[in-house]
C-alpha positions, 0 to 999 in steps of 0.5 A, a space after each residue: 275824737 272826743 265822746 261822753 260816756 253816757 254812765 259816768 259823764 266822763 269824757 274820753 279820748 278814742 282814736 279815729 279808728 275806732 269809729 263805728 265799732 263798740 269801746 268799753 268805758 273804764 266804769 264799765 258802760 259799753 257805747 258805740 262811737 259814732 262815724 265820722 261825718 265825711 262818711 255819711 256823704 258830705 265832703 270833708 272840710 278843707 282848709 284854705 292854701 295861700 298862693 303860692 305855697 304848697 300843702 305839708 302832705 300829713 304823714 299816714 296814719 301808722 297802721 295797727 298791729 292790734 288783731 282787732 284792726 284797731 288799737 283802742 288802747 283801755 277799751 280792748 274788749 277781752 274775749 273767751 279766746 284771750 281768757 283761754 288758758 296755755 298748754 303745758 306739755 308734759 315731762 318726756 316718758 310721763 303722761 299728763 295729769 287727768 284733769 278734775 272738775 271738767 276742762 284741763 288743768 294746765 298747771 296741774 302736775 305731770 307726776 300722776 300717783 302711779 309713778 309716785 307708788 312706783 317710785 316708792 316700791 323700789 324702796 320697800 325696806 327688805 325682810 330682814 329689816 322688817 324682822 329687825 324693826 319687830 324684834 327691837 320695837 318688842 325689845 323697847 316695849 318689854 323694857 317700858 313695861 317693865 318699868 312702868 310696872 315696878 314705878 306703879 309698884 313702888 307707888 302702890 306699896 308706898 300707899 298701901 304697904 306691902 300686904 294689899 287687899 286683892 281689891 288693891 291689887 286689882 287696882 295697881 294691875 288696872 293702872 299697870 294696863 292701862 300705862 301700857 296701853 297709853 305707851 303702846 298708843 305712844 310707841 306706835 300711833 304717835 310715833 308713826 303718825 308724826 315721824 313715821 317711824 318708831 325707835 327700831 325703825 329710826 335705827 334701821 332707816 326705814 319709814 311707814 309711808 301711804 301705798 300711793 307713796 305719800 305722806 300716811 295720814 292720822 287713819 291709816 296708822 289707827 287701821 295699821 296698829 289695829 290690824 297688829 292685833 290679828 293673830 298670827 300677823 308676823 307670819 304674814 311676811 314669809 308669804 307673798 313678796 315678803 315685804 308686806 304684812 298683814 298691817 300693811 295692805 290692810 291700811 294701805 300703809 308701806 315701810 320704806 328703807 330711806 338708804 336705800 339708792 
């Protein structure tokens, strides 16, 4: 049957058997397809038979596989049941990810941040490397001071001559000071902060990671190389599982050893 949408004056093509039930209109307008006429009681109207000649008997209609009973094609109405999201089960031997925000998030990732902190233990770089990334960091430092120092220098005797007042030794001692802290700010922060290692530890194949196993962000390596300031830190290695410094569970930073396995 034919039926004129009310909102956009469009007409549209609905299947007999959606008679009595409610259609959806592409521009959105729901409207309710009326019945048909043989049933409110009036008998259907039959076309005449010539004599002699037998009736086609019209073959059924084909009966729909469609849940609603009725196969409306474009005006299948969704419901919240259609929208409801599939569930994902999770990898053997992980749990499921805990949902945020209420409800389950079924593409959300089975790895919860404990296996990843766990995986990640397995690989903490030993004492030994530990010891043997403080003692080539401090060698690297010492020869980039040294040399900061005889460049500033050269520069100062070159602009004051080899007698400098004390005011000018004051000021080449600043700028020695300060290149060296700009270096040490380079060394550590810069380095660890976008390659994650500093030059001792690319030699001995470790890694400062996050304590959770991920990436270490711009803050955790500011606390980590502030906390390298605490007295006696390098100490903090012959106690506990001896793996870990001061530095490190203060920042919540890890050093791995990436040969490993």
């Amino acid at each position: 049957m034919k039926l004129k949408c009310p909102g956009c004056s469009k007409l549209l093509q609905i299947p007999d058997t959606a008679a009595g039930k409610t259609v959806k209109c592409p521009c959105g307008k729901q409207l309710r397809v009326p019945m048909p006429k043989s049933a409110s009681g009036q008998a259907p109207v039959k076309r005449p038979v010539a004599a002699g000649a037998t009736a086609t008997p019209r073959p059924a209609a084909r009966a729909s596989a469609s849940p609603l009973g009725a196969d409306a094609g474009l005006f299948d109405e969704l419901t919240e049941t259609d929208l409801a999201p599939v569930a994902v089960a999770p990898r053997p031997g992980t749990a499921p990810a805990a949902a945020s925000g209420g409800g389950h998030n079924p593409y959300a990732s089975s790895m919860t941040e404990a296996d990843a902190a766990g995986g990640a233990a397995g690989n903490y770089a030993s004492q030994n490397k530990r010891v043997a990334n403080y003692i080539l960091d401090n060698i690297f430092m010492s020869f980039m001071s040294l040399g900061i120092g005889v460049v500033v220098g050269i520069a100062m005797i070159a602009m004051y001559g080899v007698e400098m007042t004390d005011q000018q030794e004051a000021t080449a001692d600043t700028v020695t000071s300060g290149l060296g802290f700009g270096f040490f700010l380079f060394y550590y922060v810069a380095m660890e902060a976008i390659f994650g290692a500093t030059l001792g530890k690319f030699i001995t194949g470790t890694r400062v990671i996050a304590a959770d196993g991920g990436k270490a962000g711009f803050g955790k390596i500011i606390g980590r190389n502030l906390a390298r300031m605490i007295p006696f830190d390098p100490l903090s290695f012959l106690f506990g599982d001896k793996t870990t410094g001061w530095h490190d569970s203060i920042s919540g930073t890890r050093v791995i050893d990436i040969r490993k396995g």
